[in-house]
Structure formats: C-alpha cells, structure tokens
C-alpha positions as CSV (number, residue, x, y, z in Angstrom):
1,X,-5.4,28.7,11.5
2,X,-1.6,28.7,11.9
3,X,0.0,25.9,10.2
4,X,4.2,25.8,10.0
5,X,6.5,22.6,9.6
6,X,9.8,21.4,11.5
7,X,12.6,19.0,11.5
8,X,12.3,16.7,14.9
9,X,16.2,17.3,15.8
10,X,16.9,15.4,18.8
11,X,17.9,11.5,17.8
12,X,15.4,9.4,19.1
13,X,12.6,11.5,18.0
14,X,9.3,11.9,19.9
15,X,9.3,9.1,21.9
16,X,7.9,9.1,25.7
17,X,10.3,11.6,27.5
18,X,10.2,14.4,24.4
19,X,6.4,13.8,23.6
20,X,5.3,14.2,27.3
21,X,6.9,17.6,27.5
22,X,5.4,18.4,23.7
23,X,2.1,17.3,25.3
24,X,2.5,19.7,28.7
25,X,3.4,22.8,26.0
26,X,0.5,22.6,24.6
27,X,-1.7,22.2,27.2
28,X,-0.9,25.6,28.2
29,X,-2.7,27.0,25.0
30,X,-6.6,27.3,24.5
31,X,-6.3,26.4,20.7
32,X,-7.0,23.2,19.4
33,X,-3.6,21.7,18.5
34,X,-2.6,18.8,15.7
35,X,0.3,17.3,14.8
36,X,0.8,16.0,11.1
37,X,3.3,13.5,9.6
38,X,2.8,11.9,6.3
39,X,-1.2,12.9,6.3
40,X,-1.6,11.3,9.6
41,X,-3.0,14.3,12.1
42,X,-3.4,13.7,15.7
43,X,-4.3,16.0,18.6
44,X,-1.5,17.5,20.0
45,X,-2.4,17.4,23.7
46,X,-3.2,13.2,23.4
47,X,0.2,11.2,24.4
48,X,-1.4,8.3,22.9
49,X,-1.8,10.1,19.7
50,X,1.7,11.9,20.0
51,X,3.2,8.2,20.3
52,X,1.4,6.6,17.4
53,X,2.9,9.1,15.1
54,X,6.5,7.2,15.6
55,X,7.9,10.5,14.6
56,X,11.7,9.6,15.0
57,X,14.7,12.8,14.6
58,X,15.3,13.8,11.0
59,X,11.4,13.8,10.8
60,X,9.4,17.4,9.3
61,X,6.7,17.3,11.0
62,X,3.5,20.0,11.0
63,X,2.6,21.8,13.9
64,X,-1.1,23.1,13.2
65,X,-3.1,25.3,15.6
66,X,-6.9,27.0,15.3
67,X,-7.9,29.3,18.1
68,X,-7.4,32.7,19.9
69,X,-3.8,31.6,20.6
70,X,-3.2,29.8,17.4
71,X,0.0,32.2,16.5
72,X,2.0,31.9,20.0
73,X,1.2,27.9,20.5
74,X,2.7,27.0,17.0
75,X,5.8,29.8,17.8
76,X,6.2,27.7,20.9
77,X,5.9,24.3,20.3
78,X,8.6,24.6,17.1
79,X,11.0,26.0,19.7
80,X,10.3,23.3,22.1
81,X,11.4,20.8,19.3
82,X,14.4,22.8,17.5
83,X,16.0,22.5,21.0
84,X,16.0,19.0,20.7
85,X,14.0,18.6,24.1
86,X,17.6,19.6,26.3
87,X,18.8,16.4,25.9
C-alpha cells in the first residue's frame, strides 16, 4: 500500500472540471485507488465520491493506492494535482 498527501493547488479545488480528469488518471491504473480528507475515504475512480469530498484548493488531501501499480498511480495522481489541473 502506497499512501502520500498533497496540497489541492488550483483555487476552486476538485470541483467537476479537475475531478473528472483526477477520475480519467486513475482509471488508467489496475490498483484500487482512495482519496482521503478529514477521515472521509472515497474511491478514487467514482466522480460521485470525488465530488462529495468538497475538497476546495488549500486542501492536503491523501492519495492512497493498493495493487501491482500502487507506486506509479500515487506518483501520478500528485502530479496531476500540484499542476493545479492547467488551469
């Protein structure tokens, strides 16, 4: 199990734009993906659970993964969200 935090760095946070691309990232991994704010853990490939977070920027957030690709999907996703999503 690979488990690493980040700071959400783009101002509105993960709202439908930002969490849709989260959601397509990792997709592309075979692990089983969460995401964690505050003790709340939802699958990381569910938009619904992605939303209901309400993870705005300024937020740490946990990215944790538990498979063969565990290392690389966590790697990924924190890039995805330190570039603040391009916009």
């Amino acid at each position: 199990m690979c488990v690493k935090e980040v700071m959400v760095q783009n101002q509105v946070g993960l709202h439908a734009r930002p969490a849709t691309f989260f959601i397509q990232k990792a997709n592309e991994f075979k692990s089983s993906i969460w995401v964690e704010k505050e003790e709340r853990r939802v699958n990381a490939k569910s938009l619904l659970g992605v939303l209901s977070l309400g993870i705005v920027g300024g937020t740490t957030i946990k990215i944790i993964a538990d498979g063969t690709d565990e290392q690389e999907a966590v790697e990924s996703l924190i890039e995805l969200v330190q570039s603040g999503f391009a916009e």
